[in-house]
MARKE-711794 format. One record per residue (C-alpha): x, y, z; residue in one letter. Coordinates in steps of 0.2 Angstrom, whole numbers. Layout:
<recs>
<rec c1="X" c2="Y" c3="Z" code="a"/>
...
</recs>
This chain:
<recs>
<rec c1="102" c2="-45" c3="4" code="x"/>
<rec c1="86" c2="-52" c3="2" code="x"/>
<rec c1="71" c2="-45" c3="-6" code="x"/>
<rec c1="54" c2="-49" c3="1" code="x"/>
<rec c1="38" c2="-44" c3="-7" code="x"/>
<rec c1="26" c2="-34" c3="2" code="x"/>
<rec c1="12" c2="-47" c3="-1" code="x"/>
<rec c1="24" c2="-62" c3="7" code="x"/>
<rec c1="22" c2="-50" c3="22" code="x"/>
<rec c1="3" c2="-45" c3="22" code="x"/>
<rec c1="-7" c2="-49" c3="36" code="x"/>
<rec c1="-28" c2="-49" c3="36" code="x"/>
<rec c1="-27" c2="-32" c3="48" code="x"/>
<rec c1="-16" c2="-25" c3="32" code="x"/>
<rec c1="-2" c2="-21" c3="41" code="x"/>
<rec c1="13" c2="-30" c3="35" code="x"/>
<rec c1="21" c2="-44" c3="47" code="x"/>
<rec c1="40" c2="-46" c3="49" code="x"/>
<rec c1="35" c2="-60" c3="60" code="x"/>
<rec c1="31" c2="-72" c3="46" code="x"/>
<rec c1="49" c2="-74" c3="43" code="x"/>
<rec c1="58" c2="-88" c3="50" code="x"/>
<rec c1="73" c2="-77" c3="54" code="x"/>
<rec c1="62" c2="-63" c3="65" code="x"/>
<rec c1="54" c2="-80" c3="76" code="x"/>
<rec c1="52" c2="-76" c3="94" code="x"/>
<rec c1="48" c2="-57" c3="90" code="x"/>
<rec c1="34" c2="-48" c3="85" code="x"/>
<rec c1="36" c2="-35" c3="72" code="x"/>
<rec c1="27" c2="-27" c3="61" code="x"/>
<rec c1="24" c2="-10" c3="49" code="x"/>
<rec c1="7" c2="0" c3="49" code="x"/>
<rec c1="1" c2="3" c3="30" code="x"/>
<rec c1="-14" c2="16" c3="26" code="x"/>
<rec c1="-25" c2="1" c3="25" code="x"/>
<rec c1="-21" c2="-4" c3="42" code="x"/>
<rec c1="-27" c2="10" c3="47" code="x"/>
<rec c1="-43" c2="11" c3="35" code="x"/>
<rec c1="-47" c2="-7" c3="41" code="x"/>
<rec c1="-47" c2="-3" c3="62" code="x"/>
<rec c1="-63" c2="7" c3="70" code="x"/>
<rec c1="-51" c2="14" c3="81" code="x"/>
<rec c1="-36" c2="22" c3="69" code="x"/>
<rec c1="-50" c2="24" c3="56" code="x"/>
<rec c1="-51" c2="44" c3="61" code="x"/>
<rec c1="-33" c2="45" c3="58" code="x"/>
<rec c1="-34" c2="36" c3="42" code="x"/>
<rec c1="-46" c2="49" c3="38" code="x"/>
<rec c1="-38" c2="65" c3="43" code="x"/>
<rec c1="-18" c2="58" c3="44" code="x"/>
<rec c1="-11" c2="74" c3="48" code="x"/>
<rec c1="-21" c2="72" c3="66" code="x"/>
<rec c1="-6" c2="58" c3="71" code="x"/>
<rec c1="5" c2="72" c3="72" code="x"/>
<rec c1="2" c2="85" c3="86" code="x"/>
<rec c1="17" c2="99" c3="89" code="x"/>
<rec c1="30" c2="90" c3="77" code="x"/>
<rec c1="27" c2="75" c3="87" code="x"/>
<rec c1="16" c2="60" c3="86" code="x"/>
<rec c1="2" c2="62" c3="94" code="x"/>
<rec c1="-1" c2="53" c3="110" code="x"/>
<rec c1="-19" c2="51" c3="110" code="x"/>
<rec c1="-13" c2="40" c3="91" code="x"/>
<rec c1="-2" c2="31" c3="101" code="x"/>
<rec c1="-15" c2="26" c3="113" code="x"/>
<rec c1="-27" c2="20" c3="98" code="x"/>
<rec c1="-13" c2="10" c3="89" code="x"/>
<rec c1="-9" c2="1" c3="107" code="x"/>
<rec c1="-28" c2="-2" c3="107" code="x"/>
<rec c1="-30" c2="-9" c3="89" code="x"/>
<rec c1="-15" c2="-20" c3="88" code="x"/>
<rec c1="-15" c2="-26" c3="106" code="x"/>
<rec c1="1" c2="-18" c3="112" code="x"/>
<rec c1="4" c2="-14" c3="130" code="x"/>
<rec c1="4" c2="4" c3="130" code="x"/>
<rec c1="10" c2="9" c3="148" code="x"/>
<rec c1="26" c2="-2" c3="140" code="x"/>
<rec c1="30" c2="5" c3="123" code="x"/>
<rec c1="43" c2="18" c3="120" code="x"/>
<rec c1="46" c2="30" c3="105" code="x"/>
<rec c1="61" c2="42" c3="105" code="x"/>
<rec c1="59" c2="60" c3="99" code="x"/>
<rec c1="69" c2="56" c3="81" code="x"/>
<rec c1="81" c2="69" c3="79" code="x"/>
<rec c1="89" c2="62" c3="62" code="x"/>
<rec c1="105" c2="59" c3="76" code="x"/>
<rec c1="112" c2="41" c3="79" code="x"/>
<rec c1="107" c2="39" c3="97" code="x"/>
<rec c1="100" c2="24" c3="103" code="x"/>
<rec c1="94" c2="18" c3="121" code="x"/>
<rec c1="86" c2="3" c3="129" code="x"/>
<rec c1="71" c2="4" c3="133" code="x"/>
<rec c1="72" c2="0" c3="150" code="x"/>
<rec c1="80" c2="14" c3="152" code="x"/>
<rec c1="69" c2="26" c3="143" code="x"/>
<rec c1="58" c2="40" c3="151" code="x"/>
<rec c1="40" c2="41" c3="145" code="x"/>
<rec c1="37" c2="44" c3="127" code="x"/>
<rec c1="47" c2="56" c3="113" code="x"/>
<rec c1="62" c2="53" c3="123" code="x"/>
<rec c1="72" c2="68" c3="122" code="x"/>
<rec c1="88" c2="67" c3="108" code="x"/>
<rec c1="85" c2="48" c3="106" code="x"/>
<rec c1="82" c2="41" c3="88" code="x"/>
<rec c1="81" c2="20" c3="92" code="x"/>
<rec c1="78" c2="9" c3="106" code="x"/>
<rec c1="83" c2="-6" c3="112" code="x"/>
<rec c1="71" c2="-21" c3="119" code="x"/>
<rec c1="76" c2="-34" c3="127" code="x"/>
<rec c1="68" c2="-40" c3="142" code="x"/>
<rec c1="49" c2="-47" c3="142" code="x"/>
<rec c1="35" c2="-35" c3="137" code="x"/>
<rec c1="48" c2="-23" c3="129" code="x"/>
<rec c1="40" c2="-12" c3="114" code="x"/>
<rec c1="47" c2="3" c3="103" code="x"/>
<rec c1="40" c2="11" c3="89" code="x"/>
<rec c1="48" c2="25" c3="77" code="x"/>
<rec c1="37" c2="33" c3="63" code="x"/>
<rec c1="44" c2="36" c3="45" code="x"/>
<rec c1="36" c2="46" c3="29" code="x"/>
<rec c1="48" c2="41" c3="18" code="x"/>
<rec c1="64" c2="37" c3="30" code="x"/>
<rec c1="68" c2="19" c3="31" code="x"/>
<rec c1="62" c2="11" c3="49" code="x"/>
<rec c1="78" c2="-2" c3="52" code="x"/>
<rec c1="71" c2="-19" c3="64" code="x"/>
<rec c1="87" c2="-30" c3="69" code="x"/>
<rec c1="83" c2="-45" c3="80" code="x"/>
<rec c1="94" c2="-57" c3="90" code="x"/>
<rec c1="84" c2="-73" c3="94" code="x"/>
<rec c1="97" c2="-80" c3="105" code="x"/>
<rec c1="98" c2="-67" c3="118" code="x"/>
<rec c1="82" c2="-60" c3="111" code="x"/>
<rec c1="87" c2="-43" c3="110" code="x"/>
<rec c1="77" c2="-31" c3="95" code="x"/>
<rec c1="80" c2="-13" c3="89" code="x"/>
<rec c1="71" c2="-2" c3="79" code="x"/>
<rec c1="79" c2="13" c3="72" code="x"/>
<rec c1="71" c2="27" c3="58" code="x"/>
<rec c1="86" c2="31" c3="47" code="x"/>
<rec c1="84" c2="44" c3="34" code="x"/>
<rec c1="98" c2="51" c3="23" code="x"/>
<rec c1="105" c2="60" c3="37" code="x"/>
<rec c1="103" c2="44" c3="49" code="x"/>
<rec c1="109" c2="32" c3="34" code="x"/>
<rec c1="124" c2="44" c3="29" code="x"/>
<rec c1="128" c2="45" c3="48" code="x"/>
<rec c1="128" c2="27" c3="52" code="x"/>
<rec c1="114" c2="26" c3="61" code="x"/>
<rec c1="109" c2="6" c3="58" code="x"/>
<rec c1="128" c2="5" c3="62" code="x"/>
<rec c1="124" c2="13" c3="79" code="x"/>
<rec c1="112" c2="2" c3="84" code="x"/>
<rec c1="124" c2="-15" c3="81" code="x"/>
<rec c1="136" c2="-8" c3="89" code="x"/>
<rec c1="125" c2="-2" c3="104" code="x"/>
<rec c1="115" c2="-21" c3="103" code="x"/>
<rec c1="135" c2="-30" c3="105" code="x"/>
<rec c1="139" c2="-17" c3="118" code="x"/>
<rec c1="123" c2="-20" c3="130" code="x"/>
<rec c1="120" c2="-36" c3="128" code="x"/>
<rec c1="135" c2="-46" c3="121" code="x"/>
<rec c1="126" c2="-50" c3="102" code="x"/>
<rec c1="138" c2="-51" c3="89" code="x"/>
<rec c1="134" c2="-47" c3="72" code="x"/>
<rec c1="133" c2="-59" c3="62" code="x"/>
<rec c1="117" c2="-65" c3="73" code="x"/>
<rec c1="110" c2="-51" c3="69" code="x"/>
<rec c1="94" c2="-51" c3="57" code="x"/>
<rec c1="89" c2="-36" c3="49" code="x"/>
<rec c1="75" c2="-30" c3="41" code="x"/>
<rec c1="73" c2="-14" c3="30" code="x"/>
<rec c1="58" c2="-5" c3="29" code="x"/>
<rec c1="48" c2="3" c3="18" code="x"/>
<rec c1="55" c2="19" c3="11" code="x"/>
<rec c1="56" c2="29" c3="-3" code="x"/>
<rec c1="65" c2="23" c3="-18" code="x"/>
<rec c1="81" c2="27" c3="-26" code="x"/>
<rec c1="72" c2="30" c3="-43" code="x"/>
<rec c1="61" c2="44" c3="-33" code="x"/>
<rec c1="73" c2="52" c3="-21" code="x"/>
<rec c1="81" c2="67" c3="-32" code="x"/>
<rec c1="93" c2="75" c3="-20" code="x"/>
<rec c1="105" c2="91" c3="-22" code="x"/>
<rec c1="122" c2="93" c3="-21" code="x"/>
<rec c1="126" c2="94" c3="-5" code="x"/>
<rec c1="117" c2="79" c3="-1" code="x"/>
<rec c1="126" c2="67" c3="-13" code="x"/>
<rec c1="144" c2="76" c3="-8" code="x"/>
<rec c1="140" c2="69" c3="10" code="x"/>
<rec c1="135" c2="53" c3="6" code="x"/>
<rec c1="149" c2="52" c3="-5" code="x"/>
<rec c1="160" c2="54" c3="7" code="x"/>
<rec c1="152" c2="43" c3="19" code="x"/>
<rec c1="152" c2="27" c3="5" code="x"/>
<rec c1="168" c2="29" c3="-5" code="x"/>
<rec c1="165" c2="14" c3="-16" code="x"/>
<rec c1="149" c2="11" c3="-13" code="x"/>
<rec c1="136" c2="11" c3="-25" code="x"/>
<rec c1="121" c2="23" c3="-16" code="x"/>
<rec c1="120" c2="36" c3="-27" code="x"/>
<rec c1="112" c2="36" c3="-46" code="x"/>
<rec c1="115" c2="51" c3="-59" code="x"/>
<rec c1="101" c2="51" c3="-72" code="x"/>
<rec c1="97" c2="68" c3="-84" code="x"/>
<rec c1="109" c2="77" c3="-74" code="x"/>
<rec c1="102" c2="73" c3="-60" code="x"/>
<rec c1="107" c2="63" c3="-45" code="x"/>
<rec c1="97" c2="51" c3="-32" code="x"/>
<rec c1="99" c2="43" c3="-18" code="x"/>
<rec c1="100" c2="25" c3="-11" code="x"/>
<rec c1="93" c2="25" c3="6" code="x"/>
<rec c1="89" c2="4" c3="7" code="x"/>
<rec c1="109" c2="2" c3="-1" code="x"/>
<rec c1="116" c2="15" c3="12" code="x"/>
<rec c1="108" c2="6" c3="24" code="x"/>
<rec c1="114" c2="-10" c3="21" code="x"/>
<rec c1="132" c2="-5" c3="20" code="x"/>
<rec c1="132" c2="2" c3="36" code="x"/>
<rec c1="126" c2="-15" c3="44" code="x"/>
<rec c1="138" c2="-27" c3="33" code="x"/>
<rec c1="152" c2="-15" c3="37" code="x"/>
<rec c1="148" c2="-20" c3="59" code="x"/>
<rec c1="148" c2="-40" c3="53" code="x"/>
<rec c1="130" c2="-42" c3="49" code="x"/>
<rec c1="130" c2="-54" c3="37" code="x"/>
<rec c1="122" c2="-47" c3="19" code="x"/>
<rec c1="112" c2="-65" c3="18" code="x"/>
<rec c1="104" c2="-61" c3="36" code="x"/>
<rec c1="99" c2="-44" c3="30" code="x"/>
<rec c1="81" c2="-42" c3="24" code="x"/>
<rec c1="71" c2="-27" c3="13" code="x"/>
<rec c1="54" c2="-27" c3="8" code="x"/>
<rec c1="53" c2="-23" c3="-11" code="x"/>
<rec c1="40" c2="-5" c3="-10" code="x"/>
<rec c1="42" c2="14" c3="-13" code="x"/>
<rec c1="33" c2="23" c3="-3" code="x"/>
<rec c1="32" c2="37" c3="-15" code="x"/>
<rec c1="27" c2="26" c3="-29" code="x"/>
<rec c1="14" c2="14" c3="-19" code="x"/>
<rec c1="1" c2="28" c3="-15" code="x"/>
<rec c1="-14" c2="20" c3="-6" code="x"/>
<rec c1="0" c2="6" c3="2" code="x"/>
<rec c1="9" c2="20" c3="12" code="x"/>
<rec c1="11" c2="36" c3="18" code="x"/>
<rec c1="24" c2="51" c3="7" code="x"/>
<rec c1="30" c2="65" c3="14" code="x"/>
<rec c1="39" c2="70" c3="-3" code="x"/>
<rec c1="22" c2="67" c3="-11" code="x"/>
<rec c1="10" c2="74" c3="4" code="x"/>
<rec c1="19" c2="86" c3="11" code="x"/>
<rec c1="14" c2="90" c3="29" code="x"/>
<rec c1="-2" c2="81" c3="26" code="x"/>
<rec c1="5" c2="64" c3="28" code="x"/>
<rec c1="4" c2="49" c3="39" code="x"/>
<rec c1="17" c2="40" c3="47" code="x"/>
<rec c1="21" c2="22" c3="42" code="x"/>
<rec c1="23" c2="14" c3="61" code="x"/>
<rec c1="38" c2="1" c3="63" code="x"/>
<rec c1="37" c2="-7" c3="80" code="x"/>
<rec c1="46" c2="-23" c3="88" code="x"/>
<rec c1="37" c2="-30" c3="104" code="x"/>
<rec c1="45" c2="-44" c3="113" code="x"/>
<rec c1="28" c2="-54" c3="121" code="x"/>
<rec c1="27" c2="-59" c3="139" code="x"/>
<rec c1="28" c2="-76" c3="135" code="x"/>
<rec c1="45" c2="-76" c3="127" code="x"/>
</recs>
């Protein structure tokens, strides 16, 4: 696995560009920051109040609007599913209109596709195929990790559109650290028994923590993603306060990090 840091990927807007990286040419991709945010007239009110891109446990439609405004995203295109810490994944051309219904990741791959899904601390997943230019994005949390989500979504990408795994790229977002993401026992027992071998969980002063990035990268080298094709931004959400947003230091005040893959018109 390659670690890349976050200012390799910074972009003059703030946000931070997958983009720039030779093995994600062809696709645009890119994670919001707070600063992002702070730096655009139009998400500046939600950088301001963040708990107003949340409406009813969802994201708010009207912030969706304003981040398709301020980063030049076709909007009557994008999709976002409802994120139910599952392992579903659909293409987006076959998605409704927004928060689909039971879905977790989408699937783009025909011109003008765009997904987004929103994390606080879960890691957003981007995994690109240039040849048949096919991209997911997935949100994959302890539950989604320990389920196999970023699994899910190779498997689905080779099953819909004939991409084998090892070209696949993949791109880890940022997420919380394993030096900040105590978890209790039941927690580690499942994710235990979901890596036998594998080295996702750390026990420190009795207690014990848990390796989101590590869990996620075994699920993707254990479809045939190839560990040198697979990418992670070096950041803690927790940790890097004014970068991005916490849940597990905000609490329900918190913003959402955006993760979103957008295949132009021109490809």
């Amino acid at each position: 696995m390659n670690l890349v840091e976050i200012g390799d990927l910074s972009r003059p807007d703030g946000a931070l560009d997958v983009s720039k990286m030779d093995a994600f040419s062809g696709l645009t991709a890119f994670f919001t920051t707070v600063s992002s945010l702070e730096r655009s007239e139009v998400l500046r009110p939600y950088y301001e109040n963040p708990a107003a891109q949340i409406s009813d446990g969802r994201i708010n439609e009207e912030y969706v609007k304003a981040l398709c405004e301020a980063f030049s995203l076709p909007y009557d295109a994008l999709e976002t599913g409802a994120q139910v810490h599952g392992t579903r994944i659909i293409g987006a051309e076959n998605a409704e209109r927004r928060h689909n219904a039971a879905t977790d990741g989408l699937i783009i791959s025909k011109s003008d596709g765009c997904a987004a899904v929103f994390t606080a601390d879960c890691q957003a997943v981007m995994l690109w195929e240039a040849v048949r230019k096919v991209a997911a994005v997935i949100p994959a949390g302890w539950r989604g990790a320990i389920a196999g989500i970023a699994a899910a979504a190779v498997r689905e990408m080779r099953k819909t559109s004939g991409s084998a795994p090892e070209e696949i790229a993949a791109f880890l977002g940022p997420a919380i650290s394993v030096e900040n993401y105590e978890v209790g026992p039941e927690v580690a027992a499942e994710a235990a028994a979901a890596f036998p071998g594998g080295e996702v969980l750390v026990v420190r002063n009795d207690k014990v923590y848990l390796d989101i990035r590590e869990c996620n990268r075994l699920n993707l080298i254990g479809t045939g993603v190839e560990d040198h094709t697979v990418y992670a931004v070096n950041a803690c959400t927790y940790r890097d306060t004014g970068i991005f947003y916490s849940y597990r230091r905000e609490g329900v005040r918190a913003g959402r990090v955006t993760a979103i893959v957008y295949l132009p018109e021109t490809q």
